[in-house]
N, C-alpha and C positions, 0 to 999 in steps of 0.2 A: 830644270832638267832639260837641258840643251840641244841635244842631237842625238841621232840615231848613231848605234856601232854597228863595226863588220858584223856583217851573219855568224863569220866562221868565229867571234870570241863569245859567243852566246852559251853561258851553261848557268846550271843553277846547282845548290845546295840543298835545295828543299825539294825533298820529294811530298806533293802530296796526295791525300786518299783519294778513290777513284769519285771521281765528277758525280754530282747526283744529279737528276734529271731537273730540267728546262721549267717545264710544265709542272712537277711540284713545287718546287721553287717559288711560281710565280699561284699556283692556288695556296699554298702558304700565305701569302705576303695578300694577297685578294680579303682573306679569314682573319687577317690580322690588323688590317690600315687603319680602321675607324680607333682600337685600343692604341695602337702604336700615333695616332693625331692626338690622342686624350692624352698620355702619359708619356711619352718618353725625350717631348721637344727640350725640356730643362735639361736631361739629361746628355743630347746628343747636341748641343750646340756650343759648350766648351769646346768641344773638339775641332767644330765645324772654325769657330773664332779663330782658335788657333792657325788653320791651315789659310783662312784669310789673312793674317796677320802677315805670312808669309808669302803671298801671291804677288804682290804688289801691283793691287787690282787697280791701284790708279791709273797705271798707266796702259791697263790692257785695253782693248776694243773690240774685244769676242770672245764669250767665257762659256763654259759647256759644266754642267753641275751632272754627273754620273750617279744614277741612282739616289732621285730629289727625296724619294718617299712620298709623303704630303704636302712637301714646298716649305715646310719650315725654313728652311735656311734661306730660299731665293731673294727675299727682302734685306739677308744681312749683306748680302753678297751684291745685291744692285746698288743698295747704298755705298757700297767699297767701290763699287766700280765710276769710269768717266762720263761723262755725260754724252749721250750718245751711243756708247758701249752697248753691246747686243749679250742679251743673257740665253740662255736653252738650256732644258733640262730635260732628263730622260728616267724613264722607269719600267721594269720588268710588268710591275702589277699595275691591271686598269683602274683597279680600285684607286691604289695609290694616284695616277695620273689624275683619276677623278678630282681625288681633294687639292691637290695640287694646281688644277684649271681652277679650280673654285677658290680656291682661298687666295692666286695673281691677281685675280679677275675681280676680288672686292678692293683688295691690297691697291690693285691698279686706280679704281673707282673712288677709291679714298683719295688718292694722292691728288686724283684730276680734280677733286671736290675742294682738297686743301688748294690747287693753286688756282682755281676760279675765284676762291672769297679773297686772295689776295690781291689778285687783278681787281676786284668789286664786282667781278660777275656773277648775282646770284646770290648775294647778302640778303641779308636779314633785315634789318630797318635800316643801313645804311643808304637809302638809293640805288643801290645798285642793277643794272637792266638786267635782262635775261633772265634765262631758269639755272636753278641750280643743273650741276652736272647730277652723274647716273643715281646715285644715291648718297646721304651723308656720311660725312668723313667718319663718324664715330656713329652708328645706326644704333636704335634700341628697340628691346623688342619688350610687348607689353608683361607683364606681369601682377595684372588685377591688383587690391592697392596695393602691392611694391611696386610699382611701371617706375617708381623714379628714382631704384636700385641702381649704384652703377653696374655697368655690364659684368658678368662674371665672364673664367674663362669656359663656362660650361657652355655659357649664352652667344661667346665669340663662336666657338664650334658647331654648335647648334644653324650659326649663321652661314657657314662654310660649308655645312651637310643642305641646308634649304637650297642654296646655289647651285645641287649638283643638279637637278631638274632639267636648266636651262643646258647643262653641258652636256647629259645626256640626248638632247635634243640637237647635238652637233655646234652650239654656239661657243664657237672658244673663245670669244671676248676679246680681238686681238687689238680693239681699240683702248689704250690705256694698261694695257697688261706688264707686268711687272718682267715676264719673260715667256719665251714657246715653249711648252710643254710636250712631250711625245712619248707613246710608249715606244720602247725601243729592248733588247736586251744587251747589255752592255758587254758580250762575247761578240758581239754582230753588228755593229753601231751602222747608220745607213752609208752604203758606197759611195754617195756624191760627198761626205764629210771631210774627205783627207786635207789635210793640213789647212782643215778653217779657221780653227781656235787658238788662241794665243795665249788662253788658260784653259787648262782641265782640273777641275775637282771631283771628289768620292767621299762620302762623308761615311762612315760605316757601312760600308756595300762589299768592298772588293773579298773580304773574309767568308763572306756568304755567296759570293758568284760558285757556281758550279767547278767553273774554269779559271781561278786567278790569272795566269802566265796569259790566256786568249783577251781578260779584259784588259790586262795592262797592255799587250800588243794593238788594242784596236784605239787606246787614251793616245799612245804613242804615236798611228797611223792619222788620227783628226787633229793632234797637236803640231801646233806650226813649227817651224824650226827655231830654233832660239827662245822657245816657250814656254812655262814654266806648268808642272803637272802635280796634283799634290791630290794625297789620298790618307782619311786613316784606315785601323782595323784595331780590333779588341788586343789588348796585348798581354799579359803574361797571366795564367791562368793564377798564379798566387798572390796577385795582387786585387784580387776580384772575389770578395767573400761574396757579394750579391747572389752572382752568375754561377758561382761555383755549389752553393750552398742546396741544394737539392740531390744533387751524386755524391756530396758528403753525409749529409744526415740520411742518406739511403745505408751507403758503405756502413754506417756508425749503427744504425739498425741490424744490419745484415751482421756484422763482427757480432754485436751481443744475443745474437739467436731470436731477435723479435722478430724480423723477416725472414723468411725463406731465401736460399741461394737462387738468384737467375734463372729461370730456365732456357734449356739450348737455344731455345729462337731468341729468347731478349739476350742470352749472353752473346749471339751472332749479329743481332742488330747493333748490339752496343759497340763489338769490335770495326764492322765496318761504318758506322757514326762518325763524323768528322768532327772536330769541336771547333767552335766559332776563335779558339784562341791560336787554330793552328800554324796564322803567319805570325803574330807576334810578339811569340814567345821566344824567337830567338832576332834579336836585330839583326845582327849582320847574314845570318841565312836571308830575311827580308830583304835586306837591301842588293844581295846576292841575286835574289828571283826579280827583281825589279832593273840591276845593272844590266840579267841576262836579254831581258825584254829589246834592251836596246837605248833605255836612259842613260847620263850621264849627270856626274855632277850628283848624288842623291845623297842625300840627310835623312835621316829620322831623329823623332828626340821622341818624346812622353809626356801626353801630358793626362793631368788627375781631370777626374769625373767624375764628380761625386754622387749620387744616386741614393 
């Protein structure tokens, strides 16, 4: 997605519901980060593949990941990218940044460890001088007579929460680290940003930002010229029994008289409710609020996520 347009051809098709606040938003996602690290990286990293696939990270040299969550993705994403290449990622909730520091910060410490035993610095019986680097590439942690279980992923996690410790204590590991982390919110990205990156990514965030049209304007304003910005979001509410399946088996209650009708507050909270499916359910509106931003050049496709 190429270059910015005239201000004056900027409109959209999609109106949407009014903005919910900052600060819930971000104590939501605070209440959430430790389940959303436990559960939901199988399911959001189809997605995340996909928009790699399309970056053509090889040959970028500064890439910005837009609401990292817990960092899951930043490892697929450094491995896509050139050697050299500068990673940053950004996140509403501290919590989130938290496991995010913590989990580059082992990621990074592994990687140093795997290429010390190749150099022979820090081998095992082979001779080799020195000490190992920060800690081993694949660490284990006891478990009385299981200790020589291999790791589960409860036990990887487990290792990425004892980490937060040291990040709480200001240490952000930037020796070895997989990418900068920051909290930031993605309506407001920092001032000195504009046109640093040569990629932008959003891995399921922009559907959830308060302000869609405010984040896609600020991906735009740190995006270089000539450089490619890719995002997804949840898409067509019928295509999603998971997601949906809660306000149906409510509705399917309520029709056969087992539940009571809404009362005027829930039926007022429910109308002004936004649904997480609200950009993408229609593409070409999408690609509408996205051209109006000031991109050019813009695709959508679809891809399956199976959960």
């Amino acid at each position: 997605l190429s270059q910015r347009k005239p201000a004056e051809e900027k409109s959209s098709s999609v109106v949407a519901a009014p903005p919910e606040p900052v600060e819930a938003a971000r104590e939501m996602w605070d209440s959430f980060a430790v389940d959303y690290d436990k559960m939901f990286r199988l399911w959001s990293l189809p997605a995340l593949l996909s928009m790699a696939s399309a970056l053509q990270l090889s040959s970028a040299k500064s890439c910005l990941e837009v609401g990292c969550g817990p960092g899951h993705g930043l490892a697929v994403l450094k491995a896509e990218l050139a050697p050299g290449a500068s990673l940053t990622a950004t996140d509403l909730s501290p919590e989130m940044v938290k496991l995010a520091k913590a989990r580059v910060s082992l990621k990074g410490a592994a990687e140093d460890c795997e290429e010390g035993s190749a150099k022979g610095v820090g081998g095992g019986g082979g001779g080799g001088g020195g000490s190992p680097s920060k800690r081993p590439a694949t660490p284990r942690r006891k478990r009385g007579a299981a200790a020589s279980t291999p790791d589960s992923k409860k036990e990887t996690h487990e290792r990425v929460l004892g980490d937060l410790a040291s990040v709480a204590r200001g240490e952000d590991h930037q020796a070895g680290q997989l990418a900068k982390v920051v909290e930031v919110d993605a309506q407001q990205l920092p001032a000195d940003w504009s046109d640093k990156f040569d990629r932008v990514v959003s891995c399921l965030c922009l559907h959830i930002v308060p302000d869609p049209s405010a984040a896609l304007a600020e991906m735009l304003r740190v995006a270089q010229r000539g450089g490619l910005v890719a995002f997804t979001v949840w898409g067509a509410a019928k295509d999603s029994s998971m997601f949906t399946l809660y306000p149906r088996a409510l509705a399917s209650l309520r029709s056969a008289g087992q539940l009571p009708p809404p009362s005027a507050d829930e039926a007022a909270a429910a109308s002004a409710s936004r649904s997480n499916f609200h950009l993408g359910a229609d593409d070409a509106a999408l690609r509408g609020l996205v051209s109006a931003a000031g991109f050019v050049d813009v695709l959508s496709w679809h891809v399956a996520c199976v959960w």
